[in-house]
N, C-alpha and C positions, 0 to 999 in steps of 0.2 A: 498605450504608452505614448506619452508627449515627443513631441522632438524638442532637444534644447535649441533654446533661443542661439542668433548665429554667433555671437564672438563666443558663448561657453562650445560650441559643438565644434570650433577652430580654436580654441584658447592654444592649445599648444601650437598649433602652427601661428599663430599671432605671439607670443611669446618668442620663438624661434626667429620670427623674419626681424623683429626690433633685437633681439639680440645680436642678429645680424648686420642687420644698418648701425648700432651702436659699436661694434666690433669694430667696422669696415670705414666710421668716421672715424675713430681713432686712430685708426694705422692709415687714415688720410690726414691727419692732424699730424701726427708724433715724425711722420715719415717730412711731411713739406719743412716741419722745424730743422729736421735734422740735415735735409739740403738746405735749408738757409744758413743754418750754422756751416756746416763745411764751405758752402761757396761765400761766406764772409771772412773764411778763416782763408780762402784765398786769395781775397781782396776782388770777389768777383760777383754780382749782383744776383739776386735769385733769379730763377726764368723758370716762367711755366712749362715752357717748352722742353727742356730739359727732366721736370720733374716728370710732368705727366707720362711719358712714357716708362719713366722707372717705377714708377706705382702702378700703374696698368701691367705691367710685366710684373711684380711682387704681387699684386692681387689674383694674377690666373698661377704663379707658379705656389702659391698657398692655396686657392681652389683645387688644384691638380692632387696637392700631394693630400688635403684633408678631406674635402669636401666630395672629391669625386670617388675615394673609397668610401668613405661615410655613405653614399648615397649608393653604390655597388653592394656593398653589404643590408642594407636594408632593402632597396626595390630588390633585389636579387634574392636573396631569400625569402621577402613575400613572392615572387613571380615562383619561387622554388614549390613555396606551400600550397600555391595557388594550382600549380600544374600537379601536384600529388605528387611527391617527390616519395623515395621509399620512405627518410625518416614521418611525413605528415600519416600518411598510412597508418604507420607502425602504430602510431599515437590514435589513432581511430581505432583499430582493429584493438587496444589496451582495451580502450574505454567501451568496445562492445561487450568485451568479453567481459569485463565487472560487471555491466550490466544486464547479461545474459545470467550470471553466477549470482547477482543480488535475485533475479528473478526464480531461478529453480531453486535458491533457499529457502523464498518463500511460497516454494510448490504454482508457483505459474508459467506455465512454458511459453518461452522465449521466441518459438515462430510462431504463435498466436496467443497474445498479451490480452 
């Protein structure tokens, strides 16, 4: 068996990091417009200084509430299947036991196959 070449054997995680960066230019884009617009609506100049901390602070307080369950739920239940949690078991010991059942149907015993 080959191994696939590397962007197909990373495609989803390449997929995932540009949907990423495309996400996170936008809500740097749409967010800098929207203080420009307010601070011209009060007759007062744009400043970096000012934005950047509120988009640094909007970007960890949407990491916090999406990203850091997203990423709990999946490393946390692979680390769950990885450690043999009851349910991964369970799903093992299924799949032995059909395949001990496919074997004595067809007259061959299951501790030496």
């Amino acid at each position: 068996m080959r191994k696939p070449r590397w962007p197909r054997a990373y495609a989803f995680g390449l997929v995932t990091g540009a949907l990423f960066l495309v996400s996170w230019i936008g809500q740097f884009v749409f967010q800098a417009l929207a203080q420009r617009n307010e601070a011209s609506q009060h007759g007062e100049p744009f400043a970096w200084g000012d934005f950047l901390p509120q988009f640094l602070a909007s970007t960890f307080e949407n990491w916090q509430s999406e990203f850091l369950q997203l990423i709990w739920q999946a490393a946390g239940l692979a680390l769950f299947y990885y450690w043999g949690s009851s349910q991964s078991r369970e799903s093992d010991e299924r799949i032995e036991a059909k395949l001990d059942a496919l074997l004595r149907e067809r007259d061959l015993d299951p501790q030496n196959p």
